[in-house]
TIBA-835350 format. One record per residue (C-alpha): residue number from 1; residue in three letters; chain; x, y, z. Coordinates in nm, 3 decimals, always signed. Each point is the difference from the previous one (the first is absolute). Layout:
BEGIN
> NUM,ala,A,X,Y,Z
...
***
This chain:
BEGIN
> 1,unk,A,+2.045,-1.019,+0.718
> 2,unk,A,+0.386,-0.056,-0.016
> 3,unk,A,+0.232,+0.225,+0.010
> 4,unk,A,+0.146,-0.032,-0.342
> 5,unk,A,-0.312,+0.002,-0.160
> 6,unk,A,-0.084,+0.336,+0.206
> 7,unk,A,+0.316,+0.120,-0.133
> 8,unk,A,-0.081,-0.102,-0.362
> 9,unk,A,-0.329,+0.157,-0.001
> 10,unk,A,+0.180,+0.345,+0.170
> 11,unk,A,+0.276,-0.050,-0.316
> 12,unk,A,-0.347,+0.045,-0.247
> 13,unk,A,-0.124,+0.277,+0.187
> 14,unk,A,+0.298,+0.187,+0.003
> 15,unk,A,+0.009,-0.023,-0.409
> 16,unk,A,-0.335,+0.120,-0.004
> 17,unk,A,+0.077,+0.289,+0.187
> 18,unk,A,+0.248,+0.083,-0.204
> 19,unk,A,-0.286,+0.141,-0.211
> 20,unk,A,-0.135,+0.233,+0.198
> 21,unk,A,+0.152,+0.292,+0.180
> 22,unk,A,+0.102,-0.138,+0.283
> 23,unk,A,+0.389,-0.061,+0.113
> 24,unk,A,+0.040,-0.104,+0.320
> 25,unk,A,-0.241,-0.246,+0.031
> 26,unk,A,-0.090,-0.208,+0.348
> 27,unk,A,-0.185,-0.293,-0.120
> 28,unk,A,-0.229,-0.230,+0.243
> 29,unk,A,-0.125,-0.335,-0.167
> 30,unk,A,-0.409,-0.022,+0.075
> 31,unk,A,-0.091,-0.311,-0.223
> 32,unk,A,-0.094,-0.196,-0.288
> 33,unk,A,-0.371,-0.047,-0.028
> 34,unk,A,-0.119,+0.136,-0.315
> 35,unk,A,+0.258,+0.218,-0.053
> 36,unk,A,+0.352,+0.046,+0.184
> 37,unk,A,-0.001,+0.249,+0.204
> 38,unk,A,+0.246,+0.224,+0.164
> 39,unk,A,-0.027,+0.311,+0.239
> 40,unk,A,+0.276,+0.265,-0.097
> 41,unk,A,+0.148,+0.302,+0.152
> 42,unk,A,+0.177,+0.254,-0.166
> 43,unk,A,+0.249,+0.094,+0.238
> 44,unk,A,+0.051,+0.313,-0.156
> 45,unk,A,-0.347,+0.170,+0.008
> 46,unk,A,-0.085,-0.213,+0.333
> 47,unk,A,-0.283,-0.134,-0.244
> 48,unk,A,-0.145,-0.314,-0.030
> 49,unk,A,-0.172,-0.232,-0.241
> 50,unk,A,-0.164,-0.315,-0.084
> 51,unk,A,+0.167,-0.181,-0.302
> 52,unk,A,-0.166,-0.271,-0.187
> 53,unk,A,+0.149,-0.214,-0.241
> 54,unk,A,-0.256,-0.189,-0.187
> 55,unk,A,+0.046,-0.322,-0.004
> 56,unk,A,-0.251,-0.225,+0.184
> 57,unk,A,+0.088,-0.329,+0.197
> 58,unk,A,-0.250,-0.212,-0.138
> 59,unk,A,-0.124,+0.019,-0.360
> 60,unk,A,-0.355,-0.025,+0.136
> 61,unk,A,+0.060,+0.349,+0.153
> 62,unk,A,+0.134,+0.129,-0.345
> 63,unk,A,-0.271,+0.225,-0.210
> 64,unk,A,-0.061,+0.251,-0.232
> 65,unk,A,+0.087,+0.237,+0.309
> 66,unk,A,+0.349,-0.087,-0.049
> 67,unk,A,+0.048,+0.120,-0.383
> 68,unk,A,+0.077,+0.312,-0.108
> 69,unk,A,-0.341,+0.103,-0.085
> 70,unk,A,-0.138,-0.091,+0.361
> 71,unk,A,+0.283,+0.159,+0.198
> 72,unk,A,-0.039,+0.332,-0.205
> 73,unk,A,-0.348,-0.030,+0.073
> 74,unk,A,+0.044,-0.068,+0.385
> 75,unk,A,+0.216,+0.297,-0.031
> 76,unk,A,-0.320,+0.219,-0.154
> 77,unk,A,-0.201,-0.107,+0.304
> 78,unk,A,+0.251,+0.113,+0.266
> 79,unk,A,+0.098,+0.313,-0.166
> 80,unk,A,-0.351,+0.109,-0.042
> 81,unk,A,-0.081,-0.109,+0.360
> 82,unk,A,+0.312,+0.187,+0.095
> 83,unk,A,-0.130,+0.304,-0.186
> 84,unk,A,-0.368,+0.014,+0.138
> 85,unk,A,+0.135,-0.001,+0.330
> 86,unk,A,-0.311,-0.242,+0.093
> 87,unk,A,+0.204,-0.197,+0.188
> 88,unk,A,+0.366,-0.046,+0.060
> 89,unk,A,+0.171,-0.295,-0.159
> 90,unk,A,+0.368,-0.048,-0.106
> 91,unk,A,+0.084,+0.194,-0.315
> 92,unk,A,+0.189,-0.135,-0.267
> 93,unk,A,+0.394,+0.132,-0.063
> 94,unk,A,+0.130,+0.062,-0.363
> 95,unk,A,+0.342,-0.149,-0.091
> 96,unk,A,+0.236,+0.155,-0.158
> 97,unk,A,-0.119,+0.057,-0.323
> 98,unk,A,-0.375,+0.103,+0.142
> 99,unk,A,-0.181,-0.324,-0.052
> 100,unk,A,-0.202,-0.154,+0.316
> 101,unk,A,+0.067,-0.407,-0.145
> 102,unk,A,+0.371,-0.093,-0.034
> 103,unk,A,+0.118,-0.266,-0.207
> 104,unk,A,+0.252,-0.217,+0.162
> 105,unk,A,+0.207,-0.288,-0.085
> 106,unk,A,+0.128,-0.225,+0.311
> 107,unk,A,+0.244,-0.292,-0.117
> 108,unk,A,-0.202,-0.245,+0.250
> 109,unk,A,-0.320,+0.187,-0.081
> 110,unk,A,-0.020,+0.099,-0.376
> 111,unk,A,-0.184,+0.225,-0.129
> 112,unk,A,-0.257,+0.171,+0.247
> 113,unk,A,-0.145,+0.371,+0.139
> 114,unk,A,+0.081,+0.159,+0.264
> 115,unk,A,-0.199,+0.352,+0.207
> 116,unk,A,+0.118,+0.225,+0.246
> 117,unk,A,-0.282,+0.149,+0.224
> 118,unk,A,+0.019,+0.206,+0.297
> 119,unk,A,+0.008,-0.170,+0.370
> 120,unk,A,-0.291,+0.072,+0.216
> 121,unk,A,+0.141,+0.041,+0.384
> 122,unk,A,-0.241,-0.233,+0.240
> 123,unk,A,-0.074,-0.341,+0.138
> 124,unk,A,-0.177,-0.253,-0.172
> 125,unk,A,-0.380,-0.056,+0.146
> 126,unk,A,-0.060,-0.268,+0.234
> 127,unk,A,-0.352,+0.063,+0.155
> 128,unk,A,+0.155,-0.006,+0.331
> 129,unk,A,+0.059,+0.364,+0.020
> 130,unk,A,-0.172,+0.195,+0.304
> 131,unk,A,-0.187,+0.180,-0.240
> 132,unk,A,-0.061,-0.284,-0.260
> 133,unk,A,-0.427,+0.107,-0.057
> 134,unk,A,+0.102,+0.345,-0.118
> 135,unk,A,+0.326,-0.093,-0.242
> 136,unk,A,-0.258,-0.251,-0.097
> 137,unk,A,-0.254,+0.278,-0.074
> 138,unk,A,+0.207,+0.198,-0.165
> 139,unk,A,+0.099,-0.254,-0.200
> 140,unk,A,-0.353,-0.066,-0.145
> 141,unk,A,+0.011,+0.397,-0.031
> 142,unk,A,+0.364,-0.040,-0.269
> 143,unk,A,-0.160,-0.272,-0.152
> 144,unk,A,-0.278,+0.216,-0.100
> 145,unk,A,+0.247,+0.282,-0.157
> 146,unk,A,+0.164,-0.254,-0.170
> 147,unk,A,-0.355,-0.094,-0.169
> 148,unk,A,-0.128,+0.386,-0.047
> 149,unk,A,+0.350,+0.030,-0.194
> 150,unk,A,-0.108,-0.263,-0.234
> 151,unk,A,-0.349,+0.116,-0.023
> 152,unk,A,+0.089,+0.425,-0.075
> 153,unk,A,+0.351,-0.131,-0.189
> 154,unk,A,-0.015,-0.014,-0.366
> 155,unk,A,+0.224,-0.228,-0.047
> 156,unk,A,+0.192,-0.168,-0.373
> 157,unk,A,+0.002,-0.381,-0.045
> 158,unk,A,+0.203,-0.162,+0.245
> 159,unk,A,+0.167,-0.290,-0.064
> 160,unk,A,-0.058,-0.213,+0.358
> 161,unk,A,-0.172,-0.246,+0.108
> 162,unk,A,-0.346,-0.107,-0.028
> 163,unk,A,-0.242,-0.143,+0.289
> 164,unk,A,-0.402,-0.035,-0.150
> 165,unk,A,-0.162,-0.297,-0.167
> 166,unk,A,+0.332,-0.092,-0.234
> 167,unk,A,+0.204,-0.044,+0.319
> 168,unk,A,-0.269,-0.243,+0.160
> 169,unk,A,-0.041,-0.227,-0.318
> 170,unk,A,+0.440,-0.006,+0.008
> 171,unk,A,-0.021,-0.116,+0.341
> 172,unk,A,-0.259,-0.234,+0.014
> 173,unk,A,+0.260,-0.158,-0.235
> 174,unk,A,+0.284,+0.015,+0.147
> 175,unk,A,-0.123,-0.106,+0.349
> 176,unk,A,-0.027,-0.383,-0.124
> 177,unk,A,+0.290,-0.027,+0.025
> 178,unk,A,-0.035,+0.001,+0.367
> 179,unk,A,-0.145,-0.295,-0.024
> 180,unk,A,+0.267,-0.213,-0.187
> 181,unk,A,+0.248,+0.175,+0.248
> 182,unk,A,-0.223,-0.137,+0.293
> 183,unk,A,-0.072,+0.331,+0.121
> 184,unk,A,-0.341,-0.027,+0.022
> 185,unk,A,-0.244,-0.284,-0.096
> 186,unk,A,-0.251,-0.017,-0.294
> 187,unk,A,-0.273,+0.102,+0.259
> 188,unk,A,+0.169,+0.319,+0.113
> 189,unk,A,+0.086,+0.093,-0.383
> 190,unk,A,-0.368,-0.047,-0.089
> 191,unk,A,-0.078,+0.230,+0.279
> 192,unk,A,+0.240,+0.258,-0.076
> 193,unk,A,-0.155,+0.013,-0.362
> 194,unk,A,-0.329,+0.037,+0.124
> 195,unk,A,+0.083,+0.319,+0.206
> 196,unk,A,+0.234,+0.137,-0.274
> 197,unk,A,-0.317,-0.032,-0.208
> 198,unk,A,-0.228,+0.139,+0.261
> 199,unk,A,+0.276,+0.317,-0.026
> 200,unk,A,-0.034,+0.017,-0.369
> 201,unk,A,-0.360,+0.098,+0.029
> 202,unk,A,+0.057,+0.232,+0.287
> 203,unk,A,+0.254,+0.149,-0.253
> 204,unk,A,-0.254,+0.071,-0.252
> 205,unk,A,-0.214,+0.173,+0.226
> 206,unk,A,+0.291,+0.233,+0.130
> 207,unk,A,+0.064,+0.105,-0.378
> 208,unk,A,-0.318,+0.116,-0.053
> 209,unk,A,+0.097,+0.249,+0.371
> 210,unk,A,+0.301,+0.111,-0.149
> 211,unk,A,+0.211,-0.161,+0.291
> 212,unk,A,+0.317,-0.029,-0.228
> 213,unk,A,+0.340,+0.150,-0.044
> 214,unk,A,+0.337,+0.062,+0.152
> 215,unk,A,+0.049,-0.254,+0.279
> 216,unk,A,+0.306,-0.045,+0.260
> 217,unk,A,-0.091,-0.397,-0.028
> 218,unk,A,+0.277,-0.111,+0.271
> 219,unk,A,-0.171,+0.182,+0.302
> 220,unk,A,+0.221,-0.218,+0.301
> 221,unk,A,+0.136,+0.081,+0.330
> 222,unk,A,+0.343,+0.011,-0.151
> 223,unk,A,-0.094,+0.256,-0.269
> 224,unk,A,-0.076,+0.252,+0.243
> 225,unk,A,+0.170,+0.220,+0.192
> 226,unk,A,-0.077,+0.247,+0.338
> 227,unk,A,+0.170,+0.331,-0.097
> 228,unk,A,-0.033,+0.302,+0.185
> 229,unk,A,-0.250,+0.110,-0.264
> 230,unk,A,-0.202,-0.300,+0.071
> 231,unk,A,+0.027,-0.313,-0.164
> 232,unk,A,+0.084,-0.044,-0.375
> 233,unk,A,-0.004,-0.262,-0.266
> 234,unk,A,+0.292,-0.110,-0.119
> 235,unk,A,+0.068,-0.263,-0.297
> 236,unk,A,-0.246,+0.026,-0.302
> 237,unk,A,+0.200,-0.248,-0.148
> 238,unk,A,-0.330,-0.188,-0.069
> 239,unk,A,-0.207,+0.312,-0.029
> 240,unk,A,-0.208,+0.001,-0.321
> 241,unk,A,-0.377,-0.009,-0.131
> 242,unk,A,-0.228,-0.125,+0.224
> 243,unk,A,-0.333,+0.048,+0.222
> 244,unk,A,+0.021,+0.188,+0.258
> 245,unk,A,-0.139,-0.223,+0.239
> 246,unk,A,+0.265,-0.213,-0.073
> 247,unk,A,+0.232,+0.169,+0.199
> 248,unk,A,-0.259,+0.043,+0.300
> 249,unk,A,+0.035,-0.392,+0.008
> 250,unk,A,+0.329,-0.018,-0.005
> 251,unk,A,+0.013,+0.248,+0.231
> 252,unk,A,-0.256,-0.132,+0.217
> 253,unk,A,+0.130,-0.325,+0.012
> 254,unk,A,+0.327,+0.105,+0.141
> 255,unk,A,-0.147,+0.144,+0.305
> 256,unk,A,-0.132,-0.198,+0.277
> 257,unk,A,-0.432,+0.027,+0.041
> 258,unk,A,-0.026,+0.277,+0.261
> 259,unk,A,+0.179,+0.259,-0.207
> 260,unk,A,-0.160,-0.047,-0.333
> 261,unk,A,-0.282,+0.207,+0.046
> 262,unk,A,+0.177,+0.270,+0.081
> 263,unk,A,+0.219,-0.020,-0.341
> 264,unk,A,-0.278,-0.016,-0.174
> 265,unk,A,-0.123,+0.307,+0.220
> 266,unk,A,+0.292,+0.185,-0.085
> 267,unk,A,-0.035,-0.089,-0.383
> 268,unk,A,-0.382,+0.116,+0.007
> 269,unk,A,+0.102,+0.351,+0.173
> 270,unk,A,+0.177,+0.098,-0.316
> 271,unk,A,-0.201,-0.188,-0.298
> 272,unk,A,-0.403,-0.145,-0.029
> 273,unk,A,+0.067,-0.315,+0.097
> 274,unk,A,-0.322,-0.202,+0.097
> 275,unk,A,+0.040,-0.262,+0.288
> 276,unk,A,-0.229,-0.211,-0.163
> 277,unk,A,+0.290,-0.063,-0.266
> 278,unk,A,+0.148,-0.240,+0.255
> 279,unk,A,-0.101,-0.305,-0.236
> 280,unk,A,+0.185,+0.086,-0.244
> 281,unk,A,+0.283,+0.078,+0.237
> 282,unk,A,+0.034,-0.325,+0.088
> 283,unk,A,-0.043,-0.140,-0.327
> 284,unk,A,+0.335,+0.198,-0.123
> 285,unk,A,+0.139,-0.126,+0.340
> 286,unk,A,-0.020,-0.347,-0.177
> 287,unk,A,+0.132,+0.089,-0.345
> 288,unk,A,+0.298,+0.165,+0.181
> 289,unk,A,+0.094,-0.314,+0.168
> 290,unk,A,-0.049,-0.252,-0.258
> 291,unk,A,+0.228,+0.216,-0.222
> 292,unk,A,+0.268,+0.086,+0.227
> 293,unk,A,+0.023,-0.426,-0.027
> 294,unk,A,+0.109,-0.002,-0.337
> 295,unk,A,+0.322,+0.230,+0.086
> 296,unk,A,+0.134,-0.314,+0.213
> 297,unk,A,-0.207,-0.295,-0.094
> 298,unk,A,+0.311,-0.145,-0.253
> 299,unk,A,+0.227,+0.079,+0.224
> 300,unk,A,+0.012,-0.320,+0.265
> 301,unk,A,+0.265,+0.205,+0.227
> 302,unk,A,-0.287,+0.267,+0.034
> 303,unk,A,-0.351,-0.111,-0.061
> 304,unk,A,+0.003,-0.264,+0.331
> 305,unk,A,-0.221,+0.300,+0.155
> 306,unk,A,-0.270,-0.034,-0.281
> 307,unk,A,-0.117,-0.359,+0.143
> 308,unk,A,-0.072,+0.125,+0.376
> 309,unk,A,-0.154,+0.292,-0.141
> 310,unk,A,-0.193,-0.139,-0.263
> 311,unk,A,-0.178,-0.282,+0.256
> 312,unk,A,-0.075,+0.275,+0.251
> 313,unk,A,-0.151,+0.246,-0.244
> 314,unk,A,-0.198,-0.286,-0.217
> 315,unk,A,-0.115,-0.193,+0.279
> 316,unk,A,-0.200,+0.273,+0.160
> 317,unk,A,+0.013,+0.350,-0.156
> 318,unk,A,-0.014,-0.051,-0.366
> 319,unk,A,-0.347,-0.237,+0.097
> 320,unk,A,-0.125,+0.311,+0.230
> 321,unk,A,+0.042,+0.236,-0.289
> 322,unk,A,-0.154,-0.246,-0.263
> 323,unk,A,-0.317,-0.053,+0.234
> 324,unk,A,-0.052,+0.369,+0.059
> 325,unk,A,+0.163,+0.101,+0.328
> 326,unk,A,+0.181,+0.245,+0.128
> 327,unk,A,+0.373,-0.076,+0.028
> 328,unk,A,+0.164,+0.363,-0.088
> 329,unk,A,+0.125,-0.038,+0.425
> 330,unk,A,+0.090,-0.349,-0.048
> 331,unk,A,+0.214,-0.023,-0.256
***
């Protein structure tokens, strides 16, 4: 990115900050992805923070996780993580005048939110760490805390997002418009609403096991980090209500075949997970992936990834799983 626009999106953060009780700020621009987002040290307290200002850069990434309701929500879940002391994740900061969601006004950025959250010291996870099989395990292991807190919880209405049936019939939708964007063909759309359907019925068979609640829903190398405490999740800004299993998928799917038995080892060591679950594993594997198209698939600067993808994963894997076999170390 160029300077000036580095040094624009520093003049925001700076206003923001100017909110909370921090005043000698060192601010490091991280991104714009879904939000913009900002690491920040208080130079005073030698303490430092992640800063989000909520403003996505595509409106396909924009959601009712970025209103008021969703971020106060987000804010619930993090707090009450923070308070169980399941697992460690980075707790939110109160501005000035005690609320966790600040409004903010940018003159390039209208109206928008912004939240402060504590900065969790450690490298982002890259599976090529010496001990890669037990972060991995231990992983499965925080996953599982982050379940049992949803599970033992009781927990208000949350206003965040939704991924059961309702999401599947949205996206079955919205994906033909891959088509007309020559994403994919006809054939490939026609398979990716058969195994969105297939899902569907899996779903209603995981309702009547309870498999539902709280869910990260963004489990990615990049949304983890190796702290000396182990490794922690980090960004729920997708987190919301959800199977379970979905996030073993995405999960799964992010590490390479060798090491996924031993997340799911680690997940099982703390919760009574079956093995013989792995179907519908791979089944949320699939909803994840056709989803996470529709957060790029209008944008042609971004979505030129969905075509390779889609003809590798239609062409063979979505036909394995529709004909019965195994593809949870495939995928």
């Amino acid at each position: 990115m160029e300077f000036a626009i580095v040094n624009d999106m520093n003049h925001h953060a700076a206003e923001v900050l100017l909110l909370y009780s921090i005043t000698d700020p060192e601010i490091e621009f991280i991104r714009h992805n879904e939000n913009i987002t900002f690491k920040v040290k208080d130079k005073d307290s030698n303490k430092t923070y992640l800063l989000r200002i909520h403003k996505p850069a595509t409106a396909g990434l924009f959601g009712i996780q970025h209103t008021l309701e969703g971020l106060e929500s987000e804010m619930y879940i993090l707090l009450g993580l923070d308070h169980s002391n399941l697992l460690p994740v980075q707790k939110p900061v109160a501005g000035r005048l005690g609320q966790f969601v600040t409004a903010y006004t940018g003159s390039e950025l209208g109206d928008c939110y912004a939240t402060l959250l504590e900065w969790i010291e450690g490298n982002v996870l890259t599976l090529e760490e010496e001990n890669a099989p037990q972060i991995v395990f231990a992983l499965g292991e925080r996953l599982a805390e982050l379940h049992r807190f949803s599970r033992e919880s009781v927990h208000p209405e949350l206003s965040r997002p939704v991924y059961g049936a309702e999401r599947i019939d949205s996206a079955i939708k919205e994906l033909q418009y891959g088509v007309e964007a020559g994403l994919y063909s006809e054939e490939h759309y026609g398979i990716i609403r058969e195994v969105l359907d297939c899902v569907k019925g899996q779903l209603r068979e995981l309702d009547d096991q309870q498999e539902w609640g709280i869910i990260h829903a963004d489990v990615q190398l990049g949304n983890i980090i190796v702290a000396p405490e182990g490794p922690c999740y980090i960004d729920f800004g997708f987190s919301g209500y959800g199977y379970y299993l979905f996030d073993l998928g995405s999960a799964s799917s992010m590490l390479p075949s060798e090491l996924r038995h031993t997340f799911l080892e680690g997940y099982a060591s703390k919760t009574n997970f079956q093995f013989d679950q792995l179907r519908y594993i791979e089944g949320q594997i699939f909803m994840d992936i056709f989803i996470s198209y529709l957060f790029f698939i209008h944008d042609s600067n971004r979505n030129g990834w969905i075509k390779e993808n889609a003809a590798k994963v239609c062409s063979s894997q979505c036909r394995d799983f529709l004909s019965g076999k195994q593809v949870f170390y495939s995928i």
